[in-house]
N, C-alpha and C positions, 0 to 999 in steps of 0.2 A: 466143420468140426476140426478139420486138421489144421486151418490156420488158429483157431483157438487155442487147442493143443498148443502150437508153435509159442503160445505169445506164454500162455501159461508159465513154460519150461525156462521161459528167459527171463522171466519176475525173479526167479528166486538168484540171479546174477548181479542183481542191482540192487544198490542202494541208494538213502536218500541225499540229493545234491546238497553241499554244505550251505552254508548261510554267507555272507558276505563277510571277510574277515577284518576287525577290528580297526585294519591298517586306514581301511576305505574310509569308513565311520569317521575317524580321525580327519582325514584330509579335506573329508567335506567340509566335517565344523571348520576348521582352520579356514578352505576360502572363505565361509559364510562370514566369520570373524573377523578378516583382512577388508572381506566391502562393509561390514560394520564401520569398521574404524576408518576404510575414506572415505563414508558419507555422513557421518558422525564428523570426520575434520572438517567436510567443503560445508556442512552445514553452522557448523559455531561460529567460522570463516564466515558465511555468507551475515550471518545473523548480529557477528559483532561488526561488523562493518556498516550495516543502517542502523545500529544503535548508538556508533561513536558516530558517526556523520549527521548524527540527531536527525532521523530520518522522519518526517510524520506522515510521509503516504502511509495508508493506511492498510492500501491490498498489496505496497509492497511487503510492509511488515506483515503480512497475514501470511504472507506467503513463504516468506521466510520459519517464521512458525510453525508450518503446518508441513513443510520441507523438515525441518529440524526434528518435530515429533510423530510423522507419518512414516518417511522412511528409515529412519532407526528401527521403528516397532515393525515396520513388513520384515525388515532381517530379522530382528531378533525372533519373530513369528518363524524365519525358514529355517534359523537352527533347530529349533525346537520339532521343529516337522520332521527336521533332517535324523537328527538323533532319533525319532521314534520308527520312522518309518524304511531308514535305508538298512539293505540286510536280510526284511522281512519276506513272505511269497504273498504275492495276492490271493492264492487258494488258485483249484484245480477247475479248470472249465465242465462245465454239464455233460457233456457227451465230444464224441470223436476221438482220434490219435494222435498220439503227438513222437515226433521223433528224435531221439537223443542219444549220445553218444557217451558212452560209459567207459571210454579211455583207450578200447581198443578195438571196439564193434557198435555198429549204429545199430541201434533198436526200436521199433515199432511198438509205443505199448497203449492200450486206454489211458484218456486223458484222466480218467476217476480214481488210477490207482495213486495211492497217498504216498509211496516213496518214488513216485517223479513229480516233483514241484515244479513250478512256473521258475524261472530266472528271479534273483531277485529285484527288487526295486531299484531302481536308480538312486542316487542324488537329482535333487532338484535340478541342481546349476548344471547336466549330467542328462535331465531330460528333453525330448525333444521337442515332447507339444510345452513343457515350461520355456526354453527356451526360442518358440516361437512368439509365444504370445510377451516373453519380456523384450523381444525383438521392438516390438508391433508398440509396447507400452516407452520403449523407449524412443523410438522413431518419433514417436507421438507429443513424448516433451519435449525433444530437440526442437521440436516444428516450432508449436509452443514458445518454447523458451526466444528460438529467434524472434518470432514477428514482437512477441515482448520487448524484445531490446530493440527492434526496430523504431517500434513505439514509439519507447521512451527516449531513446537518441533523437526522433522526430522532434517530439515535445521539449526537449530539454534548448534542442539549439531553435524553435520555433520563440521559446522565450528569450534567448539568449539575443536573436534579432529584434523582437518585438512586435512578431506576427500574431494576429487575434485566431485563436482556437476554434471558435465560434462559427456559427454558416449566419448570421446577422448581414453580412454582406451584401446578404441577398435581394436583402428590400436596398438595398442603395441603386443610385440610378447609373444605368451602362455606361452611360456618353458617351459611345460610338456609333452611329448609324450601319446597318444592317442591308446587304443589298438585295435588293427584291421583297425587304421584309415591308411590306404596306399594310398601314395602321401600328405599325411599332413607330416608336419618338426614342430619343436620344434621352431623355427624362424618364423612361419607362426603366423599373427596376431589373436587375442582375437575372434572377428567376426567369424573367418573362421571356430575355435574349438566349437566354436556355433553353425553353421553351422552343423558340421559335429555330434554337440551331437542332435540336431533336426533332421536331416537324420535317427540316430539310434531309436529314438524315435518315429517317425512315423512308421518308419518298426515294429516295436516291437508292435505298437498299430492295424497296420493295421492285422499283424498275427495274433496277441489275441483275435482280434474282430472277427474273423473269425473261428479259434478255439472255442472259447464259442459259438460260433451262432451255428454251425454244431453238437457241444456236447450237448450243450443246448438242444434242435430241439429233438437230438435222447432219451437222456434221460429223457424229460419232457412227451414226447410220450410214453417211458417204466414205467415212472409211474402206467400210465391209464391200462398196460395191463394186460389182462385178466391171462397171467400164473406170477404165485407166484412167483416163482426165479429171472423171472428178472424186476418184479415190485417192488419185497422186496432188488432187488442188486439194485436198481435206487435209492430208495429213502435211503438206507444206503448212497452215493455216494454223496446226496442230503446233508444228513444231518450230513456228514460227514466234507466237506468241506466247506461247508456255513459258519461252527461253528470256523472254523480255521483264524486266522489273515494273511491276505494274504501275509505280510512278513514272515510268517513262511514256509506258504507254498512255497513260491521261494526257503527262503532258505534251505527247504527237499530236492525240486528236484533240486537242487545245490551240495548239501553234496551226499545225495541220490544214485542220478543217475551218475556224475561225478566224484567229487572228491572221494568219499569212492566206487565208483559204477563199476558195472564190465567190463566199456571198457578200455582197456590198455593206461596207459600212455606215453606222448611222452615226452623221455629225454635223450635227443641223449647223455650226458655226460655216463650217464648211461646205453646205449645203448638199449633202450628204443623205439622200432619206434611204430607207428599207423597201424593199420591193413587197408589192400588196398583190395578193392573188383574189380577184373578183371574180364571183357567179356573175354567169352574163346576165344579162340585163338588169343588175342590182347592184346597187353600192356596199353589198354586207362583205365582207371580207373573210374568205375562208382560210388564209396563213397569209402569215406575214414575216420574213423571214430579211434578215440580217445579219453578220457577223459579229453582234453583240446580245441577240434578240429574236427567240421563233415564237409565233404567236398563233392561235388555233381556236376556232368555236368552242362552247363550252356551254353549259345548263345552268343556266339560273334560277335561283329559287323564287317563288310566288305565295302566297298564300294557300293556307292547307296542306302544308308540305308534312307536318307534325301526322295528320290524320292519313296520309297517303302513306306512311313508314307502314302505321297501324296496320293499314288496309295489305300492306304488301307480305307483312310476317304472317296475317291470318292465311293470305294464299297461300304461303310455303308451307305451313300448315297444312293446309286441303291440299297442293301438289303431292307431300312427304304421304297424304293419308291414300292417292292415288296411285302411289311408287309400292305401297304394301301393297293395294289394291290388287292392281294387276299381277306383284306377283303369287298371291292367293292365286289369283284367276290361272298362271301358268302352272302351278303345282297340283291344282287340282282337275284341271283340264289335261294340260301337256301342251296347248297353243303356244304359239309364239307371243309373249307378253307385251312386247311395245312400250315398257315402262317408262322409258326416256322421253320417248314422241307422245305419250298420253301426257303424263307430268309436269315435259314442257310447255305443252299446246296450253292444258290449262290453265298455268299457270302465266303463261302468257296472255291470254283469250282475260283474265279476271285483271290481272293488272290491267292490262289497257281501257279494259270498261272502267274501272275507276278511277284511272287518270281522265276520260273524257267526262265521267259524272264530276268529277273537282273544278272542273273548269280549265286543268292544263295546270297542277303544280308546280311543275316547271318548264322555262321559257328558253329559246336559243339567247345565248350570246356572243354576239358577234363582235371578233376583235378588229381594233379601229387605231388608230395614231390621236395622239392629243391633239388639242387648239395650239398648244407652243411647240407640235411636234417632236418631242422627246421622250418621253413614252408612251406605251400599250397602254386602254383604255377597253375594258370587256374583254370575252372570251377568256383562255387558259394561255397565259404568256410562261417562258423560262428562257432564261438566261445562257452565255455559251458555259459559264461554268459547270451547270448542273448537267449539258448535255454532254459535254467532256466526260466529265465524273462518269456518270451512268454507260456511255458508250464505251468506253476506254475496261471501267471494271467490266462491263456485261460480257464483251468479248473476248476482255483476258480470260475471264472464269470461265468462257464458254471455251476455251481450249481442252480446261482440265476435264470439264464436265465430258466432253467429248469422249476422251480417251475413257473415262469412267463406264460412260452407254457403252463405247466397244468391246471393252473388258465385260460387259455384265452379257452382253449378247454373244460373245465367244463362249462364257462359261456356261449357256443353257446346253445342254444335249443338243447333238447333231440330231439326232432322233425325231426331234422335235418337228424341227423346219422338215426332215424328208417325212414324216409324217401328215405335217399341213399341208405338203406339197403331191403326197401322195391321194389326198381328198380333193385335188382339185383347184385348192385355194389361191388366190391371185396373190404376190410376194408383197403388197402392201396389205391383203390381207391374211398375210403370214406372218406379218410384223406384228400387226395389231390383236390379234387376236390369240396369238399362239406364242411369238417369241416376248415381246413387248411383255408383257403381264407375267411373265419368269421372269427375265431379265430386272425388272422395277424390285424385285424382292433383292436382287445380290446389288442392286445400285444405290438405292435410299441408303442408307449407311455412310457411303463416303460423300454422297452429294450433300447428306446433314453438311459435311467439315466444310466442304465448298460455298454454302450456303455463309457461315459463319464466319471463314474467311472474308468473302465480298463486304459482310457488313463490318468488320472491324477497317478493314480498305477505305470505306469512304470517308475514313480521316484523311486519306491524301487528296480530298478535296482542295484543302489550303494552297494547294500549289497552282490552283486555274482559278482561286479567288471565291469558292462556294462555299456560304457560310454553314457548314456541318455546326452541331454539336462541339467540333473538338478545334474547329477555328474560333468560334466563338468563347469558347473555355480560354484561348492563345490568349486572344486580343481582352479576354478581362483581366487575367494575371499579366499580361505586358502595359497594365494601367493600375498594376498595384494594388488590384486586388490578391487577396491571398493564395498561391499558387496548389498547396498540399490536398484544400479542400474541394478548387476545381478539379483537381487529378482524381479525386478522389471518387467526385460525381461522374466523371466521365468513365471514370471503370467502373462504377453500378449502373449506368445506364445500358452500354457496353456489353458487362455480363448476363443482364436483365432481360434487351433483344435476343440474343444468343441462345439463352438460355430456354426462354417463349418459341423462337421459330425451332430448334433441335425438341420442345417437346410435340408441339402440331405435328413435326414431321418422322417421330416418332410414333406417336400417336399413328398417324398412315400408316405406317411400315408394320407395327402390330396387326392394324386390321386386314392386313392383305393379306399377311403371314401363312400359310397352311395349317390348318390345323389339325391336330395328331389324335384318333380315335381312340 
């Protein structure tokens, strides 16, 4: 009752706040007016200028057009807002207080009484969510408007040379030979040597990534550990290659290990052959290793390989329906499920029976030296470039990756590990069970960037002679082919991988997420 009282006694002290005075009103119109008339000049400007240069693109005169009679009428629309609306109050809020200052004492009063009004309205040019979002609209055409003139500066001097616009280039045939590309010809069209430089490039990306993860993993964990040698050899290995340009590092273990390095050369002129590692008492050969050439058993296909796919997605089928199987069976029992070791056994156990019912859809291949001794003949051969490539990125990125795991395993709780360790648990299965599965939640994030790093990197292929994607782009345009439209495919391809592995590995990172009741 008494603060009531209180608020009562102090109503009849105040009056109601004035209105915005005349002056304001005024100065709005005038800037509204001022960017009338210089978007009104840069427009008549823009518009007489493709009309004397007898312009007949068509989206540029539209555009011009639609500049000249769009934003005239948005100002003209904001005066008109301006003039009606600055001055005025919004009205009184529903309920609560509101506190205001009546020139020589602050007063507390209900929001509902009608002689304390809201502030009034702004000017548009004056507001703040208006002037965010004219922020946000003008950011927007700057962006716009550049890659426009980019464009068109591309196009204008594209004809000025007499380069074709077109991707037709494509059915034209390469006429460069491709190394290690077997079944490509020198007569095989542009596309195909694309083709086959993005083959090389995914395998390269896909090794590396897997390389860095596993090195990454081991040495981010030898960090942390507890003896000196090989905490103190982790972080020299850390801080050893991080600091290095990753073209440099390819081209070490290129000269390195290869070219200057001690596996034997093959040069049959010179009678030069590669060392051949045999199972004893057979002539099959299990690697074959060179300084230009490692070569390794491999699965060949046979007949029934199309119905053995079949047969193999219907297992992971019946596996996936085993894996809920059991854990029904754990949630309504409380047993230990064994979902892994049932799921895999039988999934195991149904493939193999129906490889041996096909007859063996696929066969060893055992790699072999030619009749003229000069290449691999069976099994899975590569080249020193792609092993350069792969090894050189896998353990640069496994540096960063490294520091990434130690950072994500410093930031779990202590809590955690003196927890697992207070149950008993052995420190690799502290790792695994308890810090590991925290840690993966604060790491996937930056390892996405790592990830996408290595794959844009295997453009430094060109420098150990491995035909990526972006060497094969080099050597079409250094043959006059058109340069703007290679560049072009190689950043959609580029962005396209990038884009696929960051969403799979987001996709992960969702599903492991915690989730909030």
């Amino acid at each position: 009752m008494g603060r009531t009282a209180d608020i009562a006694s102090t109503q009849a002290d105040l009056t109601a706040v004035p209105s915005a005075p005349p002056s304001r009103r005024v100065l709005a119109l005038l800037v509204d007016a001022l960017i009338l008339a210089l978007v009104g000049v840069i427009s008549i400007w823009q518009l007489g200028l493709r009309l004397l240069d007898d312009y007949s693109d068509i989206p540029e005169l539209a555009l011009a057009w639609v500049f000249i009679a769009v934003a005239p009428a948005a100002i003209v629309i904001i005066m008109v807002v301006d003039a009606v609306r600055i001055g005025q109050t919004p009205g009184m809020a529903a309920a609560g207080v509101r506190t205001i200052h009546d020139g020589t004492t602050k007063r507390t009063l209900p929001t509902g009484d009608p002689r304390v009004p809201e502030p009034g309205i702004p000017a548009l040019w004056r507001d703040v969510r208006v002037l965010r979002l004219a922020g946000q609209a003008l950011a927007a055409v700057v962006v716009v408007a550049l890659i426009r003139w980019m464009f068109h500066n591309l196009i204008v001097r594209m004809d000025e040379v007499g380069l074709p616009k077109d991707f037709d280039f494509l059915d034209a045939a390469y006429g460069v030979a491709l190394r290690d590309a077997y079944g490509f010809d020198v007569a095989d069209p542009v596309w195909k040597a694309l083709l086959v430089g993005l083959q090389n490039t995914a395998v390269a990306s896909v090794v590396g990534i897997f390389i860095a993860t596993v090195v990454g993993l081991f040495v981010g964990i030898a960090r942390l550990s507890s003896n000196w040698l090989v905490a103190k050899g982790a972080s020299l290995y850390v801080e050893s290659l991080r600091n290095i340009p990753p073209l440099v590092v390819i081209i070490f273990f290129g000269a390195a290990l290869f070219t200057y390095g001690p596996f034997p050369a093959w040069a049959v002129s010179r009678g030069h052959f590669p060392w051949q590692g045999r199972w004893p008492g057979s002539e099959n050969n299990w690697i074959i290793i060179s300084a230009e050439r490692w070569a390794i058993p491999s699965l060949g296909s046979n007949d029934n390989v199309g119905l053995f796919w079949l047969l193999v997605l219907a297992t992971a089928a019946v596996a996936a329906g085993v894996w809920v199987w059991r854990t029904r069976y754990n949630n309504a029992t409380g047993n230990p499920h064994h979902r892994v070791l049932w799921s895999v056994g039988v999934f195991a156990v149904i493939v193999a029976a129906c490889f041996a019912a096909l007859g063996g859809p696929y066969s060893w291949s055992w790699p072999g030296v030619s009749d003229n001794g000069r290449r691999v003949v069976g099994g899975f051969s590569t080249n020193s470039g792609y092993m350069a490539l792969t090894l050189g990125l896998g353990l640069y990125t496994a540096s960063f990756v490294a520091e990434i795991i130690r950072g994500s395993i410093l930031a779990v709780p202590k809590g955690q590990g003196e927890a697992a360790t207070s149950v008993a648990l052995k420190s690799s299965q502290r790792y695994r069970h308890v810090v590991l599965p925290q840690a993966q939640r604060i790491a996937i994030p930056p390892y996405i960037s790592e990830c996408a790093n290595l794959i844009k990197n295997t453009s430094l292929g060109l420098a150990v002679a491995y035909p990526d994607l972006f060497l094969v782009a080099v050597t079409a345009w250094g043959i006059n082919f058109p340069a703007p439209q290679l560049i072009l495919i190689i950043m959609i391809v580029y962005l396209t991988m990038n884009l696929i592995v960051s969403a799979l590995l987001n996709m992960y990172n969702r599903s492991i997420q915690l989730k909030e009741r």
